[in-house]
N, CA, C and O atoms as a DFTB+ gen file, in Angstrom:
456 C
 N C O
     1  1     -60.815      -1.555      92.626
     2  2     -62.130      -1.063      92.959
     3  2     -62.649      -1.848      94.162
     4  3     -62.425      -3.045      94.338
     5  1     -63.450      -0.966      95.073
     6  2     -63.747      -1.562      95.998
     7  2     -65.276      -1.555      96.716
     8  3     -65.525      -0.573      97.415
     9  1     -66.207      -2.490      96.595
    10  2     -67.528      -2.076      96.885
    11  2     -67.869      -2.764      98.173
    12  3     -67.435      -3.844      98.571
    13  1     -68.668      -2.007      98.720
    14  2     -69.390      -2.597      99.996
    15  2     -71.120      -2.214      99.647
    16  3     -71.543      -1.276      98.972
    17  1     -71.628      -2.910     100.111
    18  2     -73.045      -3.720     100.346
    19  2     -73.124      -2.733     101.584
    20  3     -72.241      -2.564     102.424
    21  1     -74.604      -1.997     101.511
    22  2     -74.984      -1.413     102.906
    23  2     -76.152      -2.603     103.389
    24  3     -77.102      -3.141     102.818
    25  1     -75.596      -2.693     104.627
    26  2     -76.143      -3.562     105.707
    27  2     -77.598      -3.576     105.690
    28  3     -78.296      -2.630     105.324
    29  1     -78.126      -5.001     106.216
    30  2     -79.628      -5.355     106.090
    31  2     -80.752      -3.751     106.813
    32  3     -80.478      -2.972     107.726
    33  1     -81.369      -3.786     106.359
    34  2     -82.206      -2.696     107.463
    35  2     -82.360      -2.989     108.998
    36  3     -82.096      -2.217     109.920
    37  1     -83.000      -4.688     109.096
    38  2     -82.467      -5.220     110.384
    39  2     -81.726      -4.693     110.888
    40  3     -82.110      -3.788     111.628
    41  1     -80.216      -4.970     110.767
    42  2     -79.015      -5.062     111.284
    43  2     -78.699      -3.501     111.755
    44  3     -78.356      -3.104     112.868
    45  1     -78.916      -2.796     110.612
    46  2     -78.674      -0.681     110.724
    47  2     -79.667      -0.779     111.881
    48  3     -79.209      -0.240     112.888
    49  1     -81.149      -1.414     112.085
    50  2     -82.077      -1.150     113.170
    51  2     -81.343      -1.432     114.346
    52  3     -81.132      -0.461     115.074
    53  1     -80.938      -2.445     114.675
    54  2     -80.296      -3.644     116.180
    55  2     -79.449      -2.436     116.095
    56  3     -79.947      -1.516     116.743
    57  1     -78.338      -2.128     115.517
    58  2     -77.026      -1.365     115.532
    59  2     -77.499       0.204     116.102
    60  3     -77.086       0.793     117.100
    61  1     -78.329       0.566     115.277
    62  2     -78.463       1.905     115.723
    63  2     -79.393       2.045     116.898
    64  3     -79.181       3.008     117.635
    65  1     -80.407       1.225     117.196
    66  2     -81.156       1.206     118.454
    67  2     -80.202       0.954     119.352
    68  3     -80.061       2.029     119.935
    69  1     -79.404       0.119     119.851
    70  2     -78.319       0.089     120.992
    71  2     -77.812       1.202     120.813
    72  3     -78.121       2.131     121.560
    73  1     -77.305       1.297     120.232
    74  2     -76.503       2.841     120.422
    75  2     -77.429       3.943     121.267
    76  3     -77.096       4.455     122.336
    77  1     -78.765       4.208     120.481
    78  2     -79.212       4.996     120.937
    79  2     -79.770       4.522     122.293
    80  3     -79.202       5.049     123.249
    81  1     -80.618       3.768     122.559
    82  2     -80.859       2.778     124.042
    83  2     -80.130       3.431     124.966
    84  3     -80.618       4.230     125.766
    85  1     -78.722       3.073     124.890
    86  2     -78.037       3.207     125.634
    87  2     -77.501       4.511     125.872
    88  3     -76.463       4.668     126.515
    89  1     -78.222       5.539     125.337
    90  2     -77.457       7.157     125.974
    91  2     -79.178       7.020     126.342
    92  3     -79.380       7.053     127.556
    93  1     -80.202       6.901     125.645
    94  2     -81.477       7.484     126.415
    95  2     -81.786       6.488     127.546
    96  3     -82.733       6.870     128.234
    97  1     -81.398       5.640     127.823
    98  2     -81.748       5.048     129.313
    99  2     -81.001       5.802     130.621
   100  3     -80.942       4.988     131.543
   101  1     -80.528       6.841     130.921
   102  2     -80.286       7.559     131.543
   103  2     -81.385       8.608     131.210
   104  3     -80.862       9.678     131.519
   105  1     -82.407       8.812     130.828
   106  2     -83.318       9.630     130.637
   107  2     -84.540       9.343     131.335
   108  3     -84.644       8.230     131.852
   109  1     -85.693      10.355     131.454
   110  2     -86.821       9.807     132.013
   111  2     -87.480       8.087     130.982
   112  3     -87.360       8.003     129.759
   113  1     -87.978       7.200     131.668
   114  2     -88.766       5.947     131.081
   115  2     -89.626       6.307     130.091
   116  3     -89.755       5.519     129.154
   117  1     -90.480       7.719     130.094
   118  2     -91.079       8.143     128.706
   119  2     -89.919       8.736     127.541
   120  3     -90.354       9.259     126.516
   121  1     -88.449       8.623     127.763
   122  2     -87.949       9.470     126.586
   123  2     -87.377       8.100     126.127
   124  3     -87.201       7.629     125.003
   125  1     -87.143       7.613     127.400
   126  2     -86.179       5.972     126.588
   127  2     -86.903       5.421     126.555
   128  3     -86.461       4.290     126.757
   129  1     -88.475       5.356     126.344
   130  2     -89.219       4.353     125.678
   131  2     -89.181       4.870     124.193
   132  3     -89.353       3.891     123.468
   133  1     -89.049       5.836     123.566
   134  2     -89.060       5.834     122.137
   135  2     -87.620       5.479     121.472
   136  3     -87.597       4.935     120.369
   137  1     -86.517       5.769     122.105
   138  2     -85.518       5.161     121.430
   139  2     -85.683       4.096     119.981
   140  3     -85.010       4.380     118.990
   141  1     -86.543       2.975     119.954
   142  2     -86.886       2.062     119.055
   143  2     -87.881       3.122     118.058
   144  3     -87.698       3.148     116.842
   145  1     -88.526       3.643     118.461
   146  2     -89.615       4.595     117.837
   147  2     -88.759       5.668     116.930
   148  3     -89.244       6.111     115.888
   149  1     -87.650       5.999     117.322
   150  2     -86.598       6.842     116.469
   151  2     -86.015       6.358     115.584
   152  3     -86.041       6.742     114.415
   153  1     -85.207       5.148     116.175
   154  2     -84.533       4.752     115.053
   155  2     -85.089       4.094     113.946
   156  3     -84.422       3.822     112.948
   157  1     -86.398       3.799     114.086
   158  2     -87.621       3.417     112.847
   159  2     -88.059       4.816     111.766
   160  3     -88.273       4.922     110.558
   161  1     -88.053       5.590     112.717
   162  2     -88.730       6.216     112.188
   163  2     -87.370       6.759     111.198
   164  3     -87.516       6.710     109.976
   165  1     -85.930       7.322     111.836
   166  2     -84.998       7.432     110.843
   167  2     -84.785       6.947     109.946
   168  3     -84.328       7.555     108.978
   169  1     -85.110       5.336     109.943
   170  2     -84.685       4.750     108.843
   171  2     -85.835       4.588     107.865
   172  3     -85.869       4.109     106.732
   173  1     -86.625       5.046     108.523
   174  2     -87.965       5.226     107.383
   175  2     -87.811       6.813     106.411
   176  3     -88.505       7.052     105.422
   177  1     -86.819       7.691     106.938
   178  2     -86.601       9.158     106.086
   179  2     -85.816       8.547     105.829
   180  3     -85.915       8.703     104.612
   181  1     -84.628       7.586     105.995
   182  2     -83.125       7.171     105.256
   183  2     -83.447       6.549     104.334
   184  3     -82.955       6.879     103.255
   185  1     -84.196       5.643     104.366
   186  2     -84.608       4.551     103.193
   187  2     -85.448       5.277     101.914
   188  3     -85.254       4.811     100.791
   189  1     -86.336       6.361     102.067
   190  2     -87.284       7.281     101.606
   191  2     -86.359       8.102     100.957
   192  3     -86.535       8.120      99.739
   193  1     -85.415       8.801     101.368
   194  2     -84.729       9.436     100.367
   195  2     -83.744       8.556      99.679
   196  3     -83.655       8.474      98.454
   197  1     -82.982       7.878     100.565
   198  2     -81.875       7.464      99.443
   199  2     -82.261       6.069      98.440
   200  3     -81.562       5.639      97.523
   201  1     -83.216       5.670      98.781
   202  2     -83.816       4.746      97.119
   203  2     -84.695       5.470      96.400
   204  3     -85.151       5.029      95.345
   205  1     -84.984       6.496      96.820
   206  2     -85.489       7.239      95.940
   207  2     -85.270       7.558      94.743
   208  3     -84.109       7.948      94.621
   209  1     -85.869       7.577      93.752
   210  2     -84.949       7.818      91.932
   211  2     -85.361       9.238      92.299
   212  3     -84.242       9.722      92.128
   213  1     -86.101      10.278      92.672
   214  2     -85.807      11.470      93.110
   215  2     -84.801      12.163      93.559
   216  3     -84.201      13.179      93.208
   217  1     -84.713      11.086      94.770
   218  2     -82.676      11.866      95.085
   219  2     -81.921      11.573      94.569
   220  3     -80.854      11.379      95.152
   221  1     -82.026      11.387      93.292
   222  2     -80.763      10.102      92.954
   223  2     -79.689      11.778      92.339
   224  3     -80.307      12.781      91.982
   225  1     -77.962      11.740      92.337
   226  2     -77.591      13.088      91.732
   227  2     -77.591      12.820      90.477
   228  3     -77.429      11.752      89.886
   229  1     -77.859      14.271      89.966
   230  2     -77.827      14.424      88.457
   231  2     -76.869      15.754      88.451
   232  3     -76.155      15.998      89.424
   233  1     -76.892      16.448      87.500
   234  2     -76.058      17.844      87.040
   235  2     -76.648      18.644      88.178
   236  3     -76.030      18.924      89.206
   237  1     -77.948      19.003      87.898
   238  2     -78.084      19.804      89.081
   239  2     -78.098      19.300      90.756
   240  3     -78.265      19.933      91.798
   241  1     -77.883      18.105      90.517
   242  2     -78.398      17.880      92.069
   243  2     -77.210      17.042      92.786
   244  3     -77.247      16.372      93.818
   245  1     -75.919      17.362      91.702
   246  2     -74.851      16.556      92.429
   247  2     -74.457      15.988      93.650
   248  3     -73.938      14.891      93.858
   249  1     -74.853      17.113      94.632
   250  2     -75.084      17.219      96.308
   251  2     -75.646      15.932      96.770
   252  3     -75.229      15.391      97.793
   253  1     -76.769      15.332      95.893
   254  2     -77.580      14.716      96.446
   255  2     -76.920      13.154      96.223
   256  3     -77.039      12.356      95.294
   257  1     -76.160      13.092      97.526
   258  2     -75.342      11.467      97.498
   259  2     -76.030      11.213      99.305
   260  3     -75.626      11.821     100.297
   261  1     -76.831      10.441      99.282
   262  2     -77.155      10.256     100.342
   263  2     -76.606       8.892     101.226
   264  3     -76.739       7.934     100.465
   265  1     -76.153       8.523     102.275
   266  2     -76.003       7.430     102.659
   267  2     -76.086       7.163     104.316
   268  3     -76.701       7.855     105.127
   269  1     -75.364       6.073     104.559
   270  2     -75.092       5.606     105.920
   271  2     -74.578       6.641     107.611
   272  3     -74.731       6.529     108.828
   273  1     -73.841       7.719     106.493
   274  2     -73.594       8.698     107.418
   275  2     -74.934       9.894     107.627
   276  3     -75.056      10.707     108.543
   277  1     -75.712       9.701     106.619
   278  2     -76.206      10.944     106.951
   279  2     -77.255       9.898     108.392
   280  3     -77.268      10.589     109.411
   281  1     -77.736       9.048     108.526
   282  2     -78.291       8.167     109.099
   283  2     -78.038       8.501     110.768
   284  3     -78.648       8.772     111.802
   285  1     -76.131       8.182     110.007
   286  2     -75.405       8.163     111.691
   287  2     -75.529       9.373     112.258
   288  3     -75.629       9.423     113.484
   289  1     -75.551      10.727     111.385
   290  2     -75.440      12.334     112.261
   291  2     -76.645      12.538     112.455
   292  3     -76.754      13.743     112.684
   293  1     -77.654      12.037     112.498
   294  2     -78.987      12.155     113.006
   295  2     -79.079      11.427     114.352
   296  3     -79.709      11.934     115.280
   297  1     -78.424      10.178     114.476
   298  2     -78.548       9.166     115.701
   299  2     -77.114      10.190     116.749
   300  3     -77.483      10.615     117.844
   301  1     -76.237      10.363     116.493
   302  2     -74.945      10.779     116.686
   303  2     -75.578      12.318     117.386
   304  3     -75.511      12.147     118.603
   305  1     -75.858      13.003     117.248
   306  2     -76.301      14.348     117.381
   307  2     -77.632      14.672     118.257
   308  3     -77.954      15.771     118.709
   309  1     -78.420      13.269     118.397
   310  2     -79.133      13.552     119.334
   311  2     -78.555      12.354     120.835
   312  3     -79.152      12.438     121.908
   313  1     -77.627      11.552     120.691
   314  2     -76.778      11.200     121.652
   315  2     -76.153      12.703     122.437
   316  3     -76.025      12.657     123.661
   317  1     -75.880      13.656     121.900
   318  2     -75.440      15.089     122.277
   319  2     -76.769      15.700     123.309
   320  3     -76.535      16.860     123.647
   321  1     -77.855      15.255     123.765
   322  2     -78.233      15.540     124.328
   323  2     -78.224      15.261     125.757
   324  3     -77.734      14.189     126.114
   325  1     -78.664      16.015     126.578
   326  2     -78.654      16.058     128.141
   327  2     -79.912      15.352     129.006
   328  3     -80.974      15.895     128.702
   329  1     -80.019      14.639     129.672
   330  2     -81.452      14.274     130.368
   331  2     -81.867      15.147     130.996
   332  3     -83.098      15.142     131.017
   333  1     -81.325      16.091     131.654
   334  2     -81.640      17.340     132.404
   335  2     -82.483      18.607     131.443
   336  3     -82.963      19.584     132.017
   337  1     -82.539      18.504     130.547
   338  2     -82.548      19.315     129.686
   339  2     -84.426      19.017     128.793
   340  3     -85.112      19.801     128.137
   341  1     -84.653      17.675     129.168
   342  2     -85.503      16.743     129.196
   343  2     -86.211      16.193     129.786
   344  3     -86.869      15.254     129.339
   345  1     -86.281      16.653     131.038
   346  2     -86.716      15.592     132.254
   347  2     -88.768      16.121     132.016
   348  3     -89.397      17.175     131.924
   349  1     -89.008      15.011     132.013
   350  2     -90.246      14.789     131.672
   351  2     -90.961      15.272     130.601
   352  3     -92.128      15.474     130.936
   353  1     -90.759      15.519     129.544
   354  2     -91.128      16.233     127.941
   355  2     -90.295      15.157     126.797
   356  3     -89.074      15.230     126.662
   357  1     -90.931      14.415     126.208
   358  2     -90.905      13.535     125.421
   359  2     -90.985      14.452     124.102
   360  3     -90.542      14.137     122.998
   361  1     -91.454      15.309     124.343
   362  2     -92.215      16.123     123.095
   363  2     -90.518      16.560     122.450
   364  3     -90.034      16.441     121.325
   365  1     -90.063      16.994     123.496
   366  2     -88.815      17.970     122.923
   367  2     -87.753      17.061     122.631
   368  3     -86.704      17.529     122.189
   369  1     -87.865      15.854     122.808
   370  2     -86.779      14.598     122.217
   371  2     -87.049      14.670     120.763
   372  3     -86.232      14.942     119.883
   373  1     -88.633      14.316     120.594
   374  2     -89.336      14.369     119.387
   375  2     -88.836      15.639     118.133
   376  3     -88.471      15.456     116.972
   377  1     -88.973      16.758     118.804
   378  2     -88.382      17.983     118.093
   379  2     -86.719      17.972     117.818
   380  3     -86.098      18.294     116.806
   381  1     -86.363      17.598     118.797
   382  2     -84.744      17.114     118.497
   383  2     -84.534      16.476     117.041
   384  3     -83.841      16.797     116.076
   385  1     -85.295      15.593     117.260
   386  2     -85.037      14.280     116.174
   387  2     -85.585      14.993     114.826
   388  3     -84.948      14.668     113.824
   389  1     -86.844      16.073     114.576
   390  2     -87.349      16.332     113.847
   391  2     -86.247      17.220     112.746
   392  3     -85.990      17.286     111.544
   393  1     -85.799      17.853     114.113
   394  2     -84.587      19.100     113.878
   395  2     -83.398      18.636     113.022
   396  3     -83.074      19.131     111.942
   397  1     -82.751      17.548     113.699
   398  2     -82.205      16.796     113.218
   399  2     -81.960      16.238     111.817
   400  3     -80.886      16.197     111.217
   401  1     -83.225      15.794     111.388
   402  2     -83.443      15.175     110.163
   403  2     -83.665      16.399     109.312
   404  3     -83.234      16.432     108.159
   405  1     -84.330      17.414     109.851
   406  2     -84.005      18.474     108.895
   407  2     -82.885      19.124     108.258
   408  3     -82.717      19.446     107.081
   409  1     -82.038      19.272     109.439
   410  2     -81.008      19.933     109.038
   411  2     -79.595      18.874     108.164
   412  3     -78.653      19.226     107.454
   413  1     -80.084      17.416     108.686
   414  2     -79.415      16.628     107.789
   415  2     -79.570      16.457     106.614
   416  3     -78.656      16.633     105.808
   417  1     -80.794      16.070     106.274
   418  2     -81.762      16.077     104.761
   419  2     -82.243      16.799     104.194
   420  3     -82.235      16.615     102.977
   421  1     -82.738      17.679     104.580
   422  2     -84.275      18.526     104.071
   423  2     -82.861      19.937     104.130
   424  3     -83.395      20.511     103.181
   425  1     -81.837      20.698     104.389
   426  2     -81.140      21.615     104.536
   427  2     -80.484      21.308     103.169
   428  3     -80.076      22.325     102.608
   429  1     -80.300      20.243     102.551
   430  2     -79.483      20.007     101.218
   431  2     -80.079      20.245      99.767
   432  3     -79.636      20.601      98.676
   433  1     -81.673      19.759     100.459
   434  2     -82.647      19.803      99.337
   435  2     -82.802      21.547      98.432
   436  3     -82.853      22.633      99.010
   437  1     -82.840      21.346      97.130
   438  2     -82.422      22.753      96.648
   439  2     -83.813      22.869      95.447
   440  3     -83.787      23.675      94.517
   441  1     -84.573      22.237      95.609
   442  2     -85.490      22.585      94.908
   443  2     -87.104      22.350      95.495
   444  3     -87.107      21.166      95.831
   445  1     -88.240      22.827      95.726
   446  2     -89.119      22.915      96.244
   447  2     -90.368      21.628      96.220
   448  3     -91.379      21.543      96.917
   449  1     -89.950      20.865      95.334
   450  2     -90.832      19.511      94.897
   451  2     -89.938      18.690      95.997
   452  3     -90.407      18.286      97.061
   453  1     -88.545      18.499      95.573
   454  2     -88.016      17.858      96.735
   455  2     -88.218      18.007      98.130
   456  3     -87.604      17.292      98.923
């Protein structure tokens, strides 16, 4: 058997902010100033669902195994974006990210309280 420990929140923060930093600094100075503002805010829906005793799986909600990856295809998927595509609208980074977390989290969710 083999267990691993998921990493300090710190550490997922430093880790996943460089990552991201570094594709949005080729962007306008208002889109790569939120970079830090994203990856907070992700790990504030990552942390929110997966300690949640709500998400936790049961019979019906087997699906609901949440972790480290769903984290990464939210950060991972808006690296897929273009600066051109962006150039001066902060707003639509914002919707990216919103999009994002939806279709990562909120697309699995199968019952309406959740």
């Amino acid at each position: 058997m083999i267990s691993c420990l998921t990493a300090e929140k710190e550490i997922l923060t430093t880790i996943y902010h460089q990552i991201l930093d570094n594709h949005l600094s080729t962007f306008d100075k208002t889109i790569s100033d939120l970079s830090g503002k994203i990856v907070n805010a992700t790990m504030t829906v990552f942390l929110g669902i997966a300690l949640s005793p709500q998400f936790m799986p049961t019979s019906k909600k087997f699906h609901y195994q949440f972790n480290l990856r769903d984290f990464s295809k939210v950060v991972q998927n808006i690296n897929l974006a273009q600066p051109g595509h962006y150039k001066g609208q902060p707003d639509l980074i914002i919707r990216l990210w919103a999009h994002e977390c939806m279709r990562v989290w909120y697309d699995r969710l199968i019952f309406e309280e959740d």
